[in-house]
N, C-alpha and C positions, 0 to 999 in steps of 0.2 A: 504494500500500500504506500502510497505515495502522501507525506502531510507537509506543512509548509513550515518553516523557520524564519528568524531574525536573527544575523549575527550583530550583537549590542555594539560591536564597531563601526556600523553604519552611521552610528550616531552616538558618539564617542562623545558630545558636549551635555547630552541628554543625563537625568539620576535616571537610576536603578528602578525607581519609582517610576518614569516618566516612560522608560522603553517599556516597560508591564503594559503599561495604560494604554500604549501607541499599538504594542502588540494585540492585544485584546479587542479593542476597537477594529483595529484590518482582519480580525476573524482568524489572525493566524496561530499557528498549534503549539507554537515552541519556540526557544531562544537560545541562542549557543552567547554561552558568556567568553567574552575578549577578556584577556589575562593582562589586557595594558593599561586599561584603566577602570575598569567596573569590577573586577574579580584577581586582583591582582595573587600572584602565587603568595601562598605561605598567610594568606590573610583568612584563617579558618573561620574564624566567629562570623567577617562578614561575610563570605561563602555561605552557610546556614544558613545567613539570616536572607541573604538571595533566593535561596532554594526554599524557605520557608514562603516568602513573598510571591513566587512564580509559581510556587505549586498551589498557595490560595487563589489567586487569579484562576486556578482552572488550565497552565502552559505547562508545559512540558522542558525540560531542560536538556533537549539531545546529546551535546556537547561541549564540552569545555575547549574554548579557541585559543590557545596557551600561541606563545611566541618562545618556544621551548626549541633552539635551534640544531639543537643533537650535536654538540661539539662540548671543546675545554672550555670556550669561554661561557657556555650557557652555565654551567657548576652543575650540580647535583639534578637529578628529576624528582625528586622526593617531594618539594614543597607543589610543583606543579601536580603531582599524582593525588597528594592530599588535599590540594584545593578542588580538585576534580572530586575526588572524594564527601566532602564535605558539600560540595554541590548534588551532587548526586547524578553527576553525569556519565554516561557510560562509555563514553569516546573520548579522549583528547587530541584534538590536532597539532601535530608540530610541522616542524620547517627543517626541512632535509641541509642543514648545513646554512651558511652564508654567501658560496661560492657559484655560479653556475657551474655546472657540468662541463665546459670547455677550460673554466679558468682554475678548477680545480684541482691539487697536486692529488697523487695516487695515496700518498698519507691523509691528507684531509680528508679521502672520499675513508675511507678505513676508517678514521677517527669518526666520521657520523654513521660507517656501519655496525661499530660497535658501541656506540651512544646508543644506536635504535635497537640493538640486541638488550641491552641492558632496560632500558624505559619495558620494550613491546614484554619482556619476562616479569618486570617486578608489575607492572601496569596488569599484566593476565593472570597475581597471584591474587591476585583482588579484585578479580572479573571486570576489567578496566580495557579500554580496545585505545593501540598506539593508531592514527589514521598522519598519512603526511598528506601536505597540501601540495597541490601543483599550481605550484610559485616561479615567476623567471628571478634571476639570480641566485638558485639552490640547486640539488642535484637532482628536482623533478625537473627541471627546467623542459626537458623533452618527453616523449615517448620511452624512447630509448633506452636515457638514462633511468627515468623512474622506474621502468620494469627492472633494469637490472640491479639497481639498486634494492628491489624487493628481492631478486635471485641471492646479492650479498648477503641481506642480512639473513633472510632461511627461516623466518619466521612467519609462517600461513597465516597468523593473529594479526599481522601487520597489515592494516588495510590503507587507502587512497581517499581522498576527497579527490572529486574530478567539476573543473570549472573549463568552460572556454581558454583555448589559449590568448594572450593579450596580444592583441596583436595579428589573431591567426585567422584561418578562413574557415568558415562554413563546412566546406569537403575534408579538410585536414581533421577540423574537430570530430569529425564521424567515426572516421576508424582509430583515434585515439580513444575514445567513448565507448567505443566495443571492447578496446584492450581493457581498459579500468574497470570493465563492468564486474566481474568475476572477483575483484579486489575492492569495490567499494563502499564506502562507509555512507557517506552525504555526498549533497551538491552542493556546490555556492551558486547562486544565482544573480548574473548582471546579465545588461544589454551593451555592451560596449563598443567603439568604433576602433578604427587603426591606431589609434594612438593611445588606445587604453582607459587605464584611470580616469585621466582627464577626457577624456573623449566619451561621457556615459549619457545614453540616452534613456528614453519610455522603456519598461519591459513589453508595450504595446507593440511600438516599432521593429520587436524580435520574435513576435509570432510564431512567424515560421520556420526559423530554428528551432525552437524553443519546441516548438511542436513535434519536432524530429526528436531532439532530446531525449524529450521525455516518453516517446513511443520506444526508443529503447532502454532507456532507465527502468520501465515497466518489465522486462523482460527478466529483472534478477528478481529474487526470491525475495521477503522478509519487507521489512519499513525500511523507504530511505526519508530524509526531510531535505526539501528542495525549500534553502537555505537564500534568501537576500544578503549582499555583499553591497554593501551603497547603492546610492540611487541619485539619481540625476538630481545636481546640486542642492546635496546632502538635505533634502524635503520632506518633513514629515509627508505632506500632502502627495508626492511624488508616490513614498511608499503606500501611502492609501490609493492611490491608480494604480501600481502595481500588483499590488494585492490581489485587487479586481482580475486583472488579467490573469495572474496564475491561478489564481482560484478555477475560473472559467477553461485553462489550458488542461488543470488540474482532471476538472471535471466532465469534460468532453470525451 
């Protein structure tokens, strides 16, 4: 079954209080708390007291959106797994490294395979699920990379979050989309142009991707939440159009 999310990053100036309200209103089902400023790691009391708030509202908390980059300088995953914990999320996303995949030395790519061996094992002693994001500047940067990177690390627990590539096309996203499918966790959900970030339109205006999409996302098993990632100059009102639309793409 397919249900709809908020990642609380979208709206990174809004309280805790405010994305509940925004969320609840757009009818949508769930919220993945950002580890960068609403749910910050290691901050347990207020973690509970999120999860006490969202689960009153009646949402769901899919995931915990940690900035956990799988290397020496992120430190420990403890605080991240506990904050996930105490949220009561069953996913955490991290970021396969800092580097892309071309700028990467062979040591660096090691160093976040065995960061991810370590998270995906202590994270599944706790029934906890490691998911990496496909990010440019990490070592999902490709197709390529991110599958092999799932061969390095050899743990089947280790699942994908799969978004549009930034920047990429229509036909490229397709058979990336099929490769992710059998590894995924959630979606992040934009409309984006060639230039990205700054480039985000209506999810109205992607329709028909978007239709594709999710005619194959339906094809795996189990719940995913097709997840908002910003919206067209950072609007609540934006995300209540969008809403509309996926609901309606949802439900077709």
């Amino acid at each position: 079954m397919l249900k709809t999310g908020l990642t609380s990053i979208t709206f990174r100036p809004l309280s805790v209080d405010e994305i509940i309200a925004l969320t609840k209103e757009c009818g949508i089902d769930g919220i993945e708390w950002g580890g960068d400023v609403h749910a910050k790691p290691g901050e347990l009391a207020l973690a509970k007291e999120i999860k006490a708030k969202t689960k009153a509202a009646g949402l769901a908390i899919p995931s915990y959106g940690s900035y956990y980059r799988c290397n020496a300088e992120s430190g420990t995953f403890e605080d991240t797994l506990a904050t996930a914990q105490a949220l009561g999320a069953p996913v955490i996303r991290v970021w396969a490294g800092e580097k892309g995949s071309a700028d990467a030395f062979m040591e660096e790519r090691a160093e976040v395979v065995i960061s991810l061996q370590k998270a995906v094992d202590a994270a599944k002693a706790v029934g906890v699920t490691v998911a990496l994001e496909y990010h440019g500047g990490t070592l999902t940067d490709t197709q390529e990379s991110a599958h092999q990177l799932l061969a390095e690390v050899g743990r089947p627990e280790l699942k994908l979050y799969w978004q549009p590539r930034t920047g990429g096309t229509f036909e490229g996203d397709i058979p990336e989309l099929k490769a992710a499918l059998p590894h995924m966790a959630h979606v992040h959900c934009f409309h984006w142009g060639p230039a990205g970030w700054k480039d985000r339109h209506p999810l109205a205006d992607g329709v028909e991707p978007w239709t594709e999409y999710l005619k194959i996302i339906r094809e795996a098993d189990g719940d995913r939440y097709i997840i908002f990632e910003f919206v067209k100059g950072d609007q609540p009102d934006q995300l209540r159009d969008d809403a509309k639309t996926l609901h309606a793409l949802i439900n077709s």
